[in-house]
C-alpha positions in Angstrom: 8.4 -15.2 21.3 5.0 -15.4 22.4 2.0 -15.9 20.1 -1.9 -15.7 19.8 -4.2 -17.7 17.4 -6.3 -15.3 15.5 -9.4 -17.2 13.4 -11.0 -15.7 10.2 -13.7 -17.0 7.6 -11.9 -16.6 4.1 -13.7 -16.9 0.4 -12.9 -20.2 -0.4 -10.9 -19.7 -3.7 -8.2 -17.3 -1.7 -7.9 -20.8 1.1 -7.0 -22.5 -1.8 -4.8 -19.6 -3.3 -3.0 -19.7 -0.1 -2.7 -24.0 0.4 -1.4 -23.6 -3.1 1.4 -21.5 -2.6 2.1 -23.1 0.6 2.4 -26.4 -1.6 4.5 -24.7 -3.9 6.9 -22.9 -1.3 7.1 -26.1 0.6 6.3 -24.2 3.5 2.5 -24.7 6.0 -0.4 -22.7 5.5 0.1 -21.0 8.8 3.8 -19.5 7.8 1.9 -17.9 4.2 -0.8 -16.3 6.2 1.7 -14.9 8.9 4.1 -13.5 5.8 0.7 -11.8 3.9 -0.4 -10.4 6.8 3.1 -9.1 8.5 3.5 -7.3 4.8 -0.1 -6.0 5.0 0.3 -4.2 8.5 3.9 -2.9 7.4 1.9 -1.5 4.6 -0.8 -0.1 6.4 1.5 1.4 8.7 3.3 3.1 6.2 -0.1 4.5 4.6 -0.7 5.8 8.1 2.6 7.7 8.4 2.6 9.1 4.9 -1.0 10.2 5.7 -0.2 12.1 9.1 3.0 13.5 7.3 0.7 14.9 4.5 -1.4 16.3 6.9 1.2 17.9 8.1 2.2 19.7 5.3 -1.1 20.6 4.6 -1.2 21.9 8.1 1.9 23.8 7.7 0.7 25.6 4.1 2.9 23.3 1.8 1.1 22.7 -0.7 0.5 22.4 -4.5 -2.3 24.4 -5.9 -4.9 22.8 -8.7 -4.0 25.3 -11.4 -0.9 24.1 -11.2 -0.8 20.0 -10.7 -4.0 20.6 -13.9 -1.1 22.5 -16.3 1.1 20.0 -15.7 -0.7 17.2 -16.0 -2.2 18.5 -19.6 1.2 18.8 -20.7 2.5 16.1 -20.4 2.6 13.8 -23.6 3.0 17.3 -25.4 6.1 18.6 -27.3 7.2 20.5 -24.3 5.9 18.7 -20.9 6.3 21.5 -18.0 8.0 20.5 -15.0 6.3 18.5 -12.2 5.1 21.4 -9.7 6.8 21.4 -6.1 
């Protein structure tokens, strides 16, 4: 596998939250910051999808009026919650 050396300036209390889970996983500083930031573009990939898929069903009329996500939402904690609207 090929790889590329990115640089960034980071706050100096995260450097040392990172050397200090390094220390404690036993593992370098460079595999921590390659494990954060693999999970951080899965996550922001995800956000993307789910977005474009919402938009979507906003697109295509699926969707949830106020009235009715409000009703719900002031029910709940009541003595008869309604249903979550679809």
């Amino acid at each position: 596998m090929f790889t590329k050396v990115l640089t960034a300036h980071v706050p100096l209390p995260l450097a040392e939250k990172v050397d200090q889970i390094a220390a404690r996983m036993e593992r370098s500083r460079g595999w921590v910051v390659k494990q954060a930031l693999s999970a951080w573009v899965d996550q922001e990939e995800e956000r993307r999808r789910m977005t474009l898929e919402a938009m979507a069903d906003i697109e295509a009329g699926q969707v949830t009026d106020h009235q009715s996500v409000q009703a719900w939402a002031e029910s709940l904690g009541t003595d008869k919650p309604l249903p979550a609207p679809r």
